[in-house]
PASEMAR-942945 format. One record per atom (N, C-alpha, C): residue number from 1; residue in one letter; x, y, z. Coordinates in nm, 2 decimals. Example, Ala and Ser with C-alpha at 12.3 -4.5 7.8 and 13.67 -1.06 7.14 Angstrom:
2
+-----+----+--------+--------+--------+
!   i ! aa !   east !  north !     up !
+-----+----+--------+--------+--------+
!   1 !  A !   1.32 !  -0.57 !   0.78 !
!   1 !  A !   1.23 !  -0.45 !   0.78 !
!   1 !  A !   1.32 !  -0.33 !   0.78 !
!   2 !  S !   1.28 !  -0.22 !   0.71 !
!   2 !  S !   1.37 !  -0.11 !   0.71 !
!   2 !  S !   1.29 !   0.00 !   0.79 !
+-----+----+--------+--------+--------+
***
This chain:
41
+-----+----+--------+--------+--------+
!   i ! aa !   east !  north !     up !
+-----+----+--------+--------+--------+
!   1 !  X !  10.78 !   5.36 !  18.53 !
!   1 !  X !  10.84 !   5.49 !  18.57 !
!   1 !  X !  10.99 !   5.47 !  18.58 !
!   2 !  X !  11.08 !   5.54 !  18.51 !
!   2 !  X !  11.20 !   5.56 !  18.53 !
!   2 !  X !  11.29 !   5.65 !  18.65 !
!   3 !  X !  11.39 !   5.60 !  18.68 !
!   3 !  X !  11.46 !   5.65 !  18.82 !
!   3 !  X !  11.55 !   5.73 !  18.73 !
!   4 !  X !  11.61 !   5.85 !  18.77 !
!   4 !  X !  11.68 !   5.88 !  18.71 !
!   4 !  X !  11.78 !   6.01 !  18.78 !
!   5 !  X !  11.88 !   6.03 !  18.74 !
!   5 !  X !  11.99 !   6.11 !  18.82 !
!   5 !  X !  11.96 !   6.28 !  18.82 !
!   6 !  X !  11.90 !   6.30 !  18.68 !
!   6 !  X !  11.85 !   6.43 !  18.63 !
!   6 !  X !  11.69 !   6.42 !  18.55 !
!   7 !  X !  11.65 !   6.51 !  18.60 !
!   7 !  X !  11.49 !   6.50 !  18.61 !
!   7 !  X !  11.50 !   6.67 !  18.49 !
!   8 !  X !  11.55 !   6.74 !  18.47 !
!   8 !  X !  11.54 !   6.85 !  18.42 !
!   8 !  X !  11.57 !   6.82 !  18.21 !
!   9 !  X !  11.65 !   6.72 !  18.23 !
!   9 !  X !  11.62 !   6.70 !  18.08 !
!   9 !  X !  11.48 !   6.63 !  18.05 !
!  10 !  X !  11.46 !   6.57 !  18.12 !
!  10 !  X !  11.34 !   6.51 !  18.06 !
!  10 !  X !  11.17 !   6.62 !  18.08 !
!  11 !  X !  11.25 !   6.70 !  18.17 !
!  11 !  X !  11.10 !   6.83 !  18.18 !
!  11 !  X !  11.12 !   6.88 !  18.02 !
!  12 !  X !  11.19 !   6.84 !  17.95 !
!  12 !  X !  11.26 !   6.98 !  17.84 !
!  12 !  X !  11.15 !   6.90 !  17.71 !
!  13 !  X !  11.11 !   6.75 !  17.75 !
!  13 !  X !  11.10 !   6.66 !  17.65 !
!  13 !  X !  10.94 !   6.67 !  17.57 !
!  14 !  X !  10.87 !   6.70 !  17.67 !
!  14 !  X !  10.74 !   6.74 !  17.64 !
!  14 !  X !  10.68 !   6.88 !  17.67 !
!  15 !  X !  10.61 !   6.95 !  17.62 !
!  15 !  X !  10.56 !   7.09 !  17.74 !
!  15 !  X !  10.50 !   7.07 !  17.81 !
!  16 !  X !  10.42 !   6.96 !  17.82 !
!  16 !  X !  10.35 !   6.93 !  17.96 !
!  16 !  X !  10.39 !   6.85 !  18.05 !
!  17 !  X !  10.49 !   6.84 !  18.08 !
!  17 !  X !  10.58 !   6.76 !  18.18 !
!  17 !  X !  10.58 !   6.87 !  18.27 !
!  18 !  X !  10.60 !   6.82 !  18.43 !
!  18 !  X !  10.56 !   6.93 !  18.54 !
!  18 !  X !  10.65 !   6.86 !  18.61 !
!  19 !  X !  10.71 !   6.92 !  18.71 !
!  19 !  X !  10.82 !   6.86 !  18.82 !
!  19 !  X !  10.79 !   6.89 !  18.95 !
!  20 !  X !  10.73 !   6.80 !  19.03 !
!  20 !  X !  10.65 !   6.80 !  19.15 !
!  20 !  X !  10.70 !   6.69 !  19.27 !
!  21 !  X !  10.73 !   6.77 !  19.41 !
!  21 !  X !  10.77 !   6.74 !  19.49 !
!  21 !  X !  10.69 !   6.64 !  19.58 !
!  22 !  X !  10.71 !   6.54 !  19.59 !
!  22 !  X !  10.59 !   6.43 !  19.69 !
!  22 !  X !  10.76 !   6.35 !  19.81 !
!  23 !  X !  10.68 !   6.40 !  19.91 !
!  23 !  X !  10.71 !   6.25 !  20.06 !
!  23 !  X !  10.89 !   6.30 !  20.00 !
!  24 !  X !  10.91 !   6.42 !  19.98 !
!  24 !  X !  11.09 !   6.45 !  19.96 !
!  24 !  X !  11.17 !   6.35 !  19.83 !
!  25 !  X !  11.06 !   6.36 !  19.72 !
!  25 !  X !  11.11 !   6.28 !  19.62 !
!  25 !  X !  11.12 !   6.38 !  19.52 !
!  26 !  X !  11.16 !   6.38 !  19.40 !
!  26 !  X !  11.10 !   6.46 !  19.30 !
!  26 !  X !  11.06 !   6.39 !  19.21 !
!  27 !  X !  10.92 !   6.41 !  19.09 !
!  27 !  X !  10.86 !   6.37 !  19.03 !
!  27 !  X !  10.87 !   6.42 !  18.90 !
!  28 !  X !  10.85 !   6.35 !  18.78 !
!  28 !  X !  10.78 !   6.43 !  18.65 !
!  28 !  X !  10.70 !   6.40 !  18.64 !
!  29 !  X !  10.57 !   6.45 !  18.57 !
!  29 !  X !  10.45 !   6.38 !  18.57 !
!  29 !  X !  10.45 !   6.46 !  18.42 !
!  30 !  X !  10.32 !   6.38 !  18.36 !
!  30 !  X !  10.31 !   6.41 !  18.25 !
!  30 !  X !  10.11 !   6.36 !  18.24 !
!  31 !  X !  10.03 !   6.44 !  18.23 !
!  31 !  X !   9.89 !   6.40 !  18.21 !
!  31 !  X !   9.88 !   6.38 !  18.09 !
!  32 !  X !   9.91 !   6.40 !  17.97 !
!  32 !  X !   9.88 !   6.39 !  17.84 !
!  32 !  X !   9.98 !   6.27 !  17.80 !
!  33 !  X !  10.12 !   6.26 !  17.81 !
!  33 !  X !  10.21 !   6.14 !  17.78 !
!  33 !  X !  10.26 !   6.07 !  17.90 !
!  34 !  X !  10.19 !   5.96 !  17.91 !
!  34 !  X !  10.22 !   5.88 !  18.08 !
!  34 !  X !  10.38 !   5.86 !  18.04 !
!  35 !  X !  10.42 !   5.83 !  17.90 !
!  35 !  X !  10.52 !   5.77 !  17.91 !
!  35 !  X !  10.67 !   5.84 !  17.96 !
!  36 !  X !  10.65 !   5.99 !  18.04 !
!  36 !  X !  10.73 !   6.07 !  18.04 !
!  36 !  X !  10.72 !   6.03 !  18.24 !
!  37 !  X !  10.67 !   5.98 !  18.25 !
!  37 !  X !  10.69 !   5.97 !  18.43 !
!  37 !  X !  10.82 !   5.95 !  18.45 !
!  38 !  X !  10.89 !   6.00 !  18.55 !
!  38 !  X !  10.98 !   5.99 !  18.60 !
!  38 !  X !  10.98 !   6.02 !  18.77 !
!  39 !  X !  11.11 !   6.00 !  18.83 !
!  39 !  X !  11.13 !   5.98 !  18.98 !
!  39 !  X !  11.27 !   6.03 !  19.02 !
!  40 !  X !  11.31 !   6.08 !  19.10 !
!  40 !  X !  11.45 !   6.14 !  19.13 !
!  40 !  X !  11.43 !   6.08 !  19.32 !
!  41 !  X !  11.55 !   6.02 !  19.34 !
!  41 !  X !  11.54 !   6.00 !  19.52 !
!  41 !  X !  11.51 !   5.89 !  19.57 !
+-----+----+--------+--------+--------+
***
């Protein structure tokens, strides 16, 4: 999983990338391409 400063370009990268809030972090998750996970926080 990648840490990253901006979480909004990489929502842009797949269509099924979703940006979801957990424990005051922000997340990308991706069900079809794991390799799109990401972390903000």
């Amino acid at each position: 999983m990648k840490v990253r400063n901006s979480l909004r370009s990489l929502k842009e990268r797949h269509r099924d990338c979703q940006v979801v809030r957990r424990k005051g972090r922000v997340y990308v998750i991706n069900k079809t391409q794991r390799r799109f996970k990401a972390r903000q926080g």
